[in-house]
C-alpha positions as CSV (number, residue, x, y, z in Angstrom):
1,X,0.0,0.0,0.0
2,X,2.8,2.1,1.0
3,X,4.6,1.4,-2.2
4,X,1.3,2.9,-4.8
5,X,1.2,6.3,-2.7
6,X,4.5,7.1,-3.2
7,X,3.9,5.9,-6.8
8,X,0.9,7.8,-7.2
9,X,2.6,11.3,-5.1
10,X,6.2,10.6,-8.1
11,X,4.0,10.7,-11.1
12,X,1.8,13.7,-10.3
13,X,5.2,16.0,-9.2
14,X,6.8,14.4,-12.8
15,X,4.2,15.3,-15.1
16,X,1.8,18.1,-14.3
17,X,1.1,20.8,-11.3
18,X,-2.1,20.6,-9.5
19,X,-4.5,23.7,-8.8
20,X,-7.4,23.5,-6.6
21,X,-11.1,25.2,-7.4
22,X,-14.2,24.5,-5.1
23,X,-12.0,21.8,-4.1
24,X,-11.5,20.0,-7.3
25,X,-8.2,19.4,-9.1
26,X,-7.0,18.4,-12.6
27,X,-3.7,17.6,-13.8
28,X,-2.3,18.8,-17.3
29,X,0.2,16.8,-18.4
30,X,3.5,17.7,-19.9
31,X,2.8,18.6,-23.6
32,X,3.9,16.3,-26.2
33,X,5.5,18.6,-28.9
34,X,4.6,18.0,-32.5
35,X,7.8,19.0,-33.7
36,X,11.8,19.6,-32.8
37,X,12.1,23.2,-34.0
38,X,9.5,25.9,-35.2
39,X,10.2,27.9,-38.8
40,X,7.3,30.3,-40.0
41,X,6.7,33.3,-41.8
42,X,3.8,35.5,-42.8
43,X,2.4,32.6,-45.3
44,X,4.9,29.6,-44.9
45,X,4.3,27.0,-42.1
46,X,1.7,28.8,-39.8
47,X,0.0,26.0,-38.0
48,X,1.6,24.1,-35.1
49,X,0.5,21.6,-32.7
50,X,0.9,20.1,-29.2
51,X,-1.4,17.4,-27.2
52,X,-1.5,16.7,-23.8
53,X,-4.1,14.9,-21.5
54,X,-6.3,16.3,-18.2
55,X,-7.0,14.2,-15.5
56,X,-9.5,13.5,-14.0
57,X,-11.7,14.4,-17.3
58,X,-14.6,14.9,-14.2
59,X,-13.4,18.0,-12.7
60,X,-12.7,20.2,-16.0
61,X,-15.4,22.4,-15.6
62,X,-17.8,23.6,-18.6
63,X,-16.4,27.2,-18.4
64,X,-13.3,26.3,-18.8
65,X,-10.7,28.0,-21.1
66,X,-7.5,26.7,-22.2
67,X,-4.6,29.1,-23.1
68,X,-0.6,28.8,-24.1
69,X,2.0,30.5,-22.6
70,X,6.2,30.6,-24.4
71,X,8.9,31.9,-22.6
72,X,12.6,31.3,-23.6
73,X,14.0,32.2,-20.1
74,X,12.3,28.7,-18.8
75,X,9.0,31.6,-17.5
76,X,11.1,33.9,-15.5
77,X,10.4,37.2,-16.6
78,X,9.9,36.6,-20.3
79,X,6.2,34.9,-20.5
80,X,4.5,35.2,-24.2
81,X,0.8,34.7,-24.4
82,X,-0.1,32.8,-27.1
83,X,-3.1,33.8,-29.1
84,X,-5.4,32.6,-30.8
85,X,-5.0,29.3,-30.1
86,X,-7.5,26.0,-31.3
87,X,-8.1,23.2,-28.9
88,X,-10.5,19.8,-30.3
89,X,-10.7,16.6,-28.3
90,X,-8.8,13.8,-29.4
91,X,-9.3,10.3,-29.4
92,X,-10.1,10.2,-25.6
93,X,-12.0,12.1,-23.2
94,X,-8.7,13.2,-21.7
95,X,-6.6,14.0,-24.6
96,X,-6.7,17.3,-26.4
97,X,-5.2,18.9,-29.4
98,X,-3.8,22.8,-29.4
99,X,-3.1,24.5,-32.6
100,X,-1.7,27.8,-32.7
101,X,0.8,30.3,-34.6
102,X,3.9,31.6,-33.4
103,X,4.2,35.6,-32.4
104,X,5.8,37.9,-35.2
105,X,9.1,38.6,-32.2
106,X,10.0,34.5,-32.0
107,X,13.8,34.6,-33.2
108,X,16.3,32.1,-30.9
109,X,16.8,29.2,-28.9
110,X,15.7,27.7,-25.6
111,X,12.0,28.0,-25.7
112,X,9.4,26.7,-23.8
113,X,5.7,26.0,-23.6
114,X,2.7,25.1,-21.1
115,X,-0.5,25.0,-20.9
116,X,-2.8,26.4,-18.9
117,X,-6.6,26.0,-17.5
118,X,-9.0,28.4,-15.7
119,X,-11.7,25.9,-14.3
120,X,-10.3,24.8,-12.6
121,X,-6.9,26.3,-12.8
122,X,-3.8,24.4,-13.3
123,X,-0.3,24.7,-15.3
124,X,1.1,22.1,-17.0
125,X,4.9,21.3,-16.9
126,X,6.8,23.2,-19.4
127,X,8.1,21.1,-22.1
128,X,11.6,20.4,-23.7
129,X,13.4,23.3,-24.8
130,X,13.4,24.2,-28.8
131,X,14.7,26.7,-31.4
132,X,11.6,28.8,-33.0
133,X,12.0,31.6,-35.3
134,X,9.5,33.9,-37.3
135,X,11.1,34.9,-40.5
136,X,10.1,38.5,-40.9
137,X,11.8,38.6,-44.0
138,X,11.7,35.4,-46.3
139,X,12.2,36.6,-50.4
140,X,16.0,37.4,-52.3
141,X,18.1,40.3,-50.6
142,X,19.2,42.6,-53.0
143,X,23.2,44.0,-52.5
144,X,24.4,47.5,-53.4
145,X,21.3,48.3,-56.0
146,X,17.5,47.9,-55.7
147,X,18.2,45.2,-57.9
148,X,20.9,43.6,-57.1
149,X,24.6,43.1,-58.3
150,X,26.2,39.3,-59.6
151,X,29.6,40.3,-60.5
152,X,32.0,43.4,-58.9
153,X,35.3,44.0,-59.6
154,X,37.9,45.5,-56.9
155,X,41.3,46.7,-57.9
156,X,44.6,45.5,-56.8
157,X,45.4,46.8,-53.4
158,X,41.9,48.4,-52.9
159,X,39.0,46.7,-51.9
160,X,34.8,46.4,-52.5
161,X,31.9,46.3,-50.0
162,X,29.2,44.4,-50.7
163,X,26.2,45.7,-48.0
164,X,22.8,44.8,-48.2
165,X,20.5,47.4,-50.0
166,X,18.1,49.4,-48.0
167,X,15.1,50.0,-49.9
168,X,12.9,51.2,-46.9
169,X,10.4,48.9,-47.0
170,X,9.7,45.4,-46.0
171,X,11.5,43.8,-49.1
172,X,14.8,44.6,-47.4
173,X,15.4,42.9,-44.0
174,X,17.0,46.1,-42.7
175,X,13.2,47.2,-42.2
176,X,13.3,44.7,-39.2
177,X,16.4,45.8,-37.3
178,X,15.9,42.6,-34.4
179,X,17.6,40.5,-37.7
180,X,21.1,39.2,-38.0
181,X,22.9,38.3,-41.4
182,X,25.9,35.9,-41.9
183,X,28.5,36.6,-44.9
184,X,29.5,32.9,-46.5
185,X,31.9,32.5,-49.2
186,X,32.1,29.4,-51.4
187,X,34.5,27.2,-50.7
188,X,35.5,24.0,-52.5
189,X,31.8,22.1,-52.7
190,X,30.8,23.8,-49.7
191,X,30.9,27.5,-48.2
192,X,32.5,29.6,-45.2
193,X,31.1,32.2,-43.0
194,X,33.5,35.4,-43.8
195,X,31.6,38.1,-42.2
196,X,28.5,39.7,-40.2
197,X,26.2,42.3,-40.1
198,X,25.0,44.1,-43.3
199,X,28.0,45.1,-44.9
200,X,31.0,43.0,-46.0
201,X,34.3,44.7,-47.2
202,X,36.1,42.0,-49.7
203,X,39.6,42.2,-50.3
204,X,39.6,38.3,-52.2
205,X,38.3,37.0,-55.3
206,X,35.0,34.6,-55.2
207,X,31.6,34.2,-54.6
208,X,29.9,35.9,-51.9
209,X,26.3,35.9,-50.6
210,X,24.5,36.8,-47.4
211,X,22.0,35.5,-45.7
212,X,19.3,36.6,-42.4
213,X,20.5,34.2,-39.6
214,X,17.2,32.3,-38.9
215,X,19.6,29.3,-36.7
216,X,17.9,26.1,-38.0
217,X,15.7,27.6,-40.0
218,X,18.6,29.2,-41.6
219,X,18.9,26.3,-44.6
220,X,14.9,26.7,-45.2
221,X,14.3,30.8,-45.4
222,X,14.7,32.4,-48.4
223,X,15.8,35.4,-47.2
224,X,19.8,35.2,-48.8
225,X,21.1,37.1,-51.7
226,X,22.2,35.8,-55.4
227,X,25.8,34.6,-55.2
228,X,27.9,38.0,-56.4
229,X,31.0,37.2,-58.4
230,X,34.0,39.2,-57.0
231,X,37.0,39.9,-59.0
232,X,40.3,41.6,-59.0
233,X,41.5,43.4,-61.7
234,X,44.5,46.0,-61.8
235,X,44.2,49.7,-62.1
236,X,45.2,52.7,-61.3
237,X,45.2,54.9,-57.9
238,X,42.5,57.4,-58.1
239,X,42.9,60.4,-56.0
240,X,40.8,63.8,-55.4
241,X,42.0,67.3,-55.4
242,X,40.2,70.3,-54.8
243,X,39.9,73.7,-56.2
244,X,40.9,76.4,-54.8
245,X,43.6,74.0,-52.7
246,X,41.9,73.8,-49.7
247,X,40.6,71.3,-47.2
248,X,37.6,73.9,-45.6
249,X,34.4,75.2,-47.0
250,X,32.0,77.8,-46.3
251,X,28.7,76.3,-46.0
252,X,26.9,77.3,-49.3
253,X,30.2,78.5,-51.3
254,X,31.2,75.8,-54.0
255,X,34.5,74.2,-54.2
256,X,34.9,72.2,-57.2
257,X,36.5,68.3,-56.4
258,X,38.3,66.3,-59.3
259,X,39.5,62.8,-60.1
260,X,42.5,62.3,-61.8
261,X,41.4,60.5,-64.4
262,X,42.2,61.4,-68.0
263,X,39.3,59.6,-69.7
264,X,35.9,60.8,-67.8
265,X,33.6,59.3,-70.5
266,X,35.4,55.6,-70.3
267,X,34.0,55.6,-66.7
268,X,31.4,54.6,-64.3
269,X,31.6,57.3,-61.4
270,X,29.9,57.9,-58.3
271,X,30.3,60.5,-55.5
272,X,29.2,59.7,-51.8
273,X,29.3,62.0,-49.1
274,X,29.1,60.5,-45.6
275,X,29.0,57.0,-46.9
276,X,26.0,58.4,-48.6
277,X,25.4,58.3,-52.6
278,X,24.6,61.8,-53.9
279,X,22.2,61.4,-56.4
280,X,23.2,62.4,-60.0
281,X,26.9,62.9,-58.8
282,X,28.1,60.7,-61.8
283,X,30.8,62.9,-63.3
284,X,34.9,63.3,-62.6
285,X,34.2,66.7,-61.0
286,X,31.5,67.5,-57.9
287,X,30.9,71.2,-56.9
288,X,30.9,70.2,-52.7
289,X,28.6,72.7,-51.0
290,X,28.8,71.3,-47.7
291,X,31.3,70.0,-45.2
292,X,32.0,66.7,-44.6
293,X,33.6,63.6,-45.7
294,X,33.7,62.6,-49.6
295,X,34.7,59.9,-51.8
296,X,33.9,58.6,-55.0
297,X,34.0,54.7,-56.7
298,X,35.3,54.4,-60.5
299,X,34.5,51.9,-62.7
300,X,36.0,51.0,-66.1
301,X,34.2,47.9,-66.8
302,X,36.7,45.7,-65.7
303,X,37.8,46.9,-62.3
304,X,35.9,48.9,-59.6
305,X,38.4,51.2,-57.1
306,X,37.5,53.3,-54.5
307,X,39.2,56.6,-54.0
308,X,40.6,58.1,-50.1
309,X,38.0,59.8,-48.4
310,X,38.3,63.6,-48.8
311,X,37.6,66.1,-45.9
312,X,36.1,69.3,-45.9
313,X,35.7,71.0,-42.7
314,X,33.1,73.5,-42.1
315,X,35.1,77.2,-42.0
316,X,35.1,78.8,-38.8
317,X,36.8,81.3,-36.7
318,X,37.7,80.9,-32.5
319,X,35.4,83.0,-30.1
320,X,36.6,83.1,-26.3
321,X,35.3,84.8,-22.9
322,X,37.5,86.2,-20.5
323,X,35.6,83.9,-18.0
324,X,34.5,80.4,-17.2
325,X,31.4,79.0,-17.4
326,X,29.7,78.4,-14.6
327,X,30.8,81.7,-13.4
328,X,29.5,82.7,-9.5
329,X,29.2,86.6,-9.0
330,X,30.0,87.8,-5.5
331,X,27.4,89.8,-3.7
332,X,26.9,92.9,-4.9
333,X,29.3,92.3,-8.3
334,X,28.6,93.0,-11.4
335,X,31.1,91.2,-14.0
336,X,32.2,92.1,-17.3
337,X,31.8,89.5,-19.5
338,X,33.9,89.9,-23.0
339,X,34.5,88.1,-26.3
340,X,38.1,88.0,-28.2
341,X,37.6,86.4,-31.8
342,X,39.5,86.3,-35.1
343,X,36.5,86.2,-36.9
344,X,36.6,89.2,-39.7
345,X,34.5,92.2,-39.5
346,X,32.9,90.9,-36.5
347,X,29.4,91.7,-35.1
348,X,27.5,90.5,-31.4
349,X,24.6,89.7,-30.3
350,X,24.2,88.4,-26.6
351,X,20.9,86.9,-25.1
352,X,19.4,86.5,-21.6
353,X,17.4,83.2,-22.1
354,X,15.6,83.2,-25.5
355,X,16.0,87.2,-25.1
356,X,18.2,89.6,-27.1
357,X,19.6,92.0,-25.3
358,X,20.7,95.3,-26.0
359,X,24.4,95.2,-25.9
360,X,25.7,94.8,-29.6
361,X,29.7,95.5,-28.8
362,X,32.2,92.6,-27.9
363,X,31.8,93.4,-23.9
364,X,28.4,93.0,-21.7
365,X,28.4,94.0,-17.6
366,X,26.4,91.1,-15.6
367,X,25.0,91.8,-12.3
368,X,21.8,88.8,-12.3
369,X,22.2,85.2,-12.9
370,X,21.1,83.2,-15.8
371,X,22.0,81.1,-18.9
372,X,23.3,83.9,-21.1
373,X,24.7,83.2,-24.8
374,X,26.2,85.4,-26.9
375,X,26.3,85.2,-31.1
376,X,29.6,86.1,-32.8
377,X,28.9,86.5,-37.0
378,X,31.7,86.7,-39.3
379,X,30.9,89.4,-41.8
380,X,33.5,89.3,-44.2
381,X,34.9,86.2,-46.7
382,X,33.2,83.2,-45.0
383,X,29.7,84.6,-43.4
384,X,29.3,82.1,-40.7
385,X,28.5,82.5,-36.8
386,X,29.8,80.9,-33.8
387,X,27.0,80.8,-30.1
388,X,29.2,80.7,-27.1
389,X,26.2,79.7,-24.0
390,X,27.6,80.6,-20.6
391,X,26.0,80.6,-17.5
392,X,25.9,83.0,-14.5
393,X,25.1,81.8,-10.5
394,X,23.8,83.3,-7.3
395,X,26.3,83.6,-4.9
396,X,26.8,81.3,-2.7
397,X,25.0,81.6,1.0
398,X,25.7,78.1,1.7
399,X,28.7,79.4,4.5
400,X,26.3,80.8,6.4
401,X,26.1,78.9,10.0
402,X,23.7,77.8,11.9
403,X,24.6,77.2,15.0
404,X,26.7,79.1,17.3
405,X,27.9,79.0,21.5
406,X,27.5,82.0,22.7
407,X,29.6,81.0,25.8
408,X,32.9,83.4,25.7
409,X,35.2,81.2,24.3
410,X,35.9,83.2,21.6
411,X,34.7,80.3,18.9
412,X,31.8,81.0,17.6
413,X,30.4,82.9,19.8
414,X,28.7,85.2,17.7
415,X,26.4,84.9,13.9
416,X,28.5,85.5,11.1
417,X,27.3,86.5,7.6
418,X,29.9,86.4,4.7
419,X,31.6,89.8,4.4
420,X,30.9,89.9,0.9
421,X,27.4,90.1,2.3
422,X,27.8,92.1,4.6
423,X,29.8,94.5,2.4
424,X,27.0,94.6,-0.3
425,X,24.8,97.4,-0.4
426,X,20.6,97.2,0.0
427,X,21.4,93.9,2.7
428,X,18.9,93.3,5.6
429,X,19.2,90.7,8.4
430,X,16.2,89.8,10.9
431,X,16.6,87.4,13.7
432,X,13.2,86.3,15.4
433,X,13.0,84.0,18.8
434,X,10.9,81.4,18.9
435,X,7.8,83.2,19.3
436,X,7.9,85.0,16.3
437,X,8.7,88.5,17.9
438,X,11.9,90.1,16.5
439,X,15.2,90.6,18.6
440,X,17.1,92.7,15.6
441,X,16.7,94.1,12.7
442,X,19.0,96.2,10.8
443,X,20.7,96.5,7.3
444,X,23.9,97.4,8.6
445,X,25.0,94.3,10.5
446,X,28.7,94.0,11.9
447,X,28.5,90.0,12.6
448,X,28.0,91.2,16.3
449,X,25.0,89.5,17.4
450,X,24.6,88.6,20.3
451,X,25.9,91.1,22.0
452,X,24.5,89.8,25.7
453,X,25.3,86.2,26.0
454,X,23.4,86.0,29.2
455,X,20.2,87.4,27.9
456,X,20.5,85.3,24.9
457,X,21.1,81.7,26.8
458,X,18.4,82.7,29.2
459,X,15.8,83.0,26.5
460,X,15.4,80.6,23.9
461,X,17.6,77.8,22.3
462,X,16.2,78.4,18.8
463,X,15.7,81.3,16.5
464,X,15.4,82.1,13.2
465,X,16.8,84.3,10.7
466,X,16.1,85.7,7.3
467,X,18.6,87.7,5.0
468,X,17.3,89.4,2.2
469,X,18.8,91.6,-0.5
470,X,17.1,94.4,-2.3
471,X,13.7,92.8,-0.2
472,X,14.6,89.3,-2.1
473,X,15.4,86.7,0.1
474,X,19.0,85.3,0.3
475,X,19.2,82.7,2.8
476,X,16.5,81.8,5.8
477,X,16.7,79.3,8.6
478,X,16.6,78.0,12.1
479,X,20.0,79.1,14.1
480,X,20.5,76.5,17.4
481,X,22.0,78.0,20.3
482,X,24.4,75.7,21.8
483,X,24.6,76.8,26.1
């Protein structure tokens, strides 16, 4: 007898948990996958299936609903309802069939599923572990053009980069960034991964392709590009000047970039700036209106080089203050805040906030706090302008004490303010007991108070000050006396 209970108590903890409702149970069982690994995409393999058994049949309740959880961190924090999902009867009472569809965000390894029930409710041990992907993107990738390329040619000592074409919509796979790609390269009757991510710089003849790593559902997608044909030819350095000689531009004023090439017409030419194609920049020459960095690829049917990037920085001119920023005025200062620049024919504007203010020379006096800015323009050759933002602080009040011992030791025996404080003009101090009645009041304080120690300890052990400035509150707070 003893032996069936503990057979009985080893096969429920094996293959199901146990919930209890109105004092009924069931037990799911573990589900019995209907596959090893899961590939789908938007019209390719969309219906999957798991059984699993309840027991007892009795206490499933007529309201009850069946649902499917995923998780691929074994239901830690990761848990992925699954829905809709279709559950029929099998051959037995006890035995059921769930079909479902996995969610468009399944890429990777290690997941699980269970089942659930609401009447009454119970889990079902998770099953075995499995890959599962979604292939967002299952059609040809196109390289380099909308279309495609099957044959590129690098030069001697260069070097081509083969990148997967972005055509902004969902027939590239770069419109779902969760995706990885693996560069392969065919080798003998097989192939080689060379590379990852979407670009690949090739420096070897061969045939390349890429293709969206989908794990073991890799060899099934179709999302992988044509084999490209990559050859090495010999040619020529290509190089890029500029007219006038310069390597800075002034945003809007042309200078004109060459290639050295002496046959223009016997060439397939293209400009990029940034990495970027510039549409219609097809010729040996480029009028460059912006800063930045350029380059250009040349073609002469038979070999494909790519030139040294070519800077132009954006012209400018250097703008300093006689100050650093955050600067801290002293009480009662006002600072002059001034700009040297080499920037020709030079005009200012300087602004409180958002707010211009009136001062147009290279010097502005500061006696309030704020985020100031001031706007140098160069005026003559290059019209460009430089903003400088600085900001401007309250003084400090944070040395201000507040606690003291008036007890004739001759430490801090009395209330000190900062003598920069006390040495401003329009400065107020009020000291109050503890009952709200003032015991002084003046706007020329010497740091004297108390003057009676006696009087002081005898009254209260708390008061409290407040220092204003031009009526505007400085500092405020509760000052201890320590007997």
């Amino acid at each position: 007898m003893l032996v069936k209970q503990l057979l009985t108590y080893f096969t429920v903890l094996l293959f199901c948990s146990i919930n209890t409702v109105f004092g009924q149970s069931i037990a799911i069982s573990k589900p019995t996958l209907g596959f090893s690994f899961l590939c789908q995409s938007v019209n390719v393999n969309t219906n999957h299936s798991i059984s699993f058994t309840v027991s007892p049949i009795a206490n499933l309740q007529a309201s009850n609903q069946f649902s499917l959880e995923m998780s691929d961190d074994d239901f830690s924090t990761n848990i992925i309802p699954i829905s809709p999902v279709t559950v029929t009867q099998g051959g037995t009472a006890s035995q059921f069939f769930m079909n479902f569809t996995l969610p468009t965000t399944t890429y990777g390894a290690n997941y699980k599923l269970r089942v659930k029930s609401s009447a009454p409710a119970a889990t079902s041990i998770k099953t075995d572990p499995f890959d599962a992907y979604y292939m967002l993107h299952n059609q040809e990738i196109n390289l380099n053009i909308p279309n495609g390329v099957d044959n590129v040619t690098y030069c001697t000592g260069s070097s081509y980069t083969l990148f997967i074409y972005d055509s902004g919509n969902s027939n590239s796979p770069l419109f779902y960034p969760s995706l990885n790609y693996t560069w392969r390269k065919i080798q003998g009757t097989g192939d080689v991964v060379v590379g990852s991510g979407p670009t690949l710089t090739v420096n070897q003849p061969g045939q390349y392709f890429v293709e969206t790593n989908y794990g073991v559902c890799t060899p099934s997608s179709q999302s992988k590009s044509r084999l490209v044909t990559v050859s090495q030819a010999s040619a020529g350095a290509v190089t890029i000047s500029a007219t006038p000689q310069t390597t800075t531009i002034c945003e809007g004023t042309p200078v004109t970039l060459s290639l050295d090439i002496s046959n223009p017409t016997g060439y397939t030419i293209q400009w990029f700036l940034n990495q970027n194609p510039i549409n219609g920049a097809t010729a040996a020459t480029l009028q460059a209106v912006s800063a930045g960095s350029y380059k250009a690829t040349v073609d002469n049917g038979s070999c494909v080089i790519e030139t040294n990037p070519f800077v132009l920085n954006a012209e400018s001119f250097n703008v300093n203050l006689n100050i650093t920023s955050p600067y801290e005025l002293t009480y009662g200062e006002t600072i002059a805040v001034e700009v040297t620049t080499d920037a020709n024919s030079p005009t200012y504007e300087w602004f409180l906030g958002a707010s211009l203010l009136s001062e147009s020379t290279n010097t502005i006096s500061i006696s309030e706090s704020g985020q100031y800015m001031v706007r140098v323009t160069q005026n003559s050759g290059c019209i460009t302008s430089v903003e400088v933002p600085f900001i401007i602080q309250e003084p400090s009040v944070d040395k201000i004490t507040n606690v003291i011992s008036p007890n004739g030791d001759g430490i801090n025996d009395k209330f000190k303010l900062p003598n920069e404080l006390i040495n401003s003009n329009n400065v107020k101090l009020e000291i109050l007991n503890a009952s709200g009645k003032s015991v002084l009041s003046t706007d020329n304080y010497q740091n004297n108070w108390p003057e009676s120690a006696d009087d002081i300890l005898k009254s209260s052990a708390f008061f409290f000050y407040v220092v204003t400035k031009d009526d505007k509150v400085v500092k405020q707070g509760v000052l201890t006396i320590i007997r």
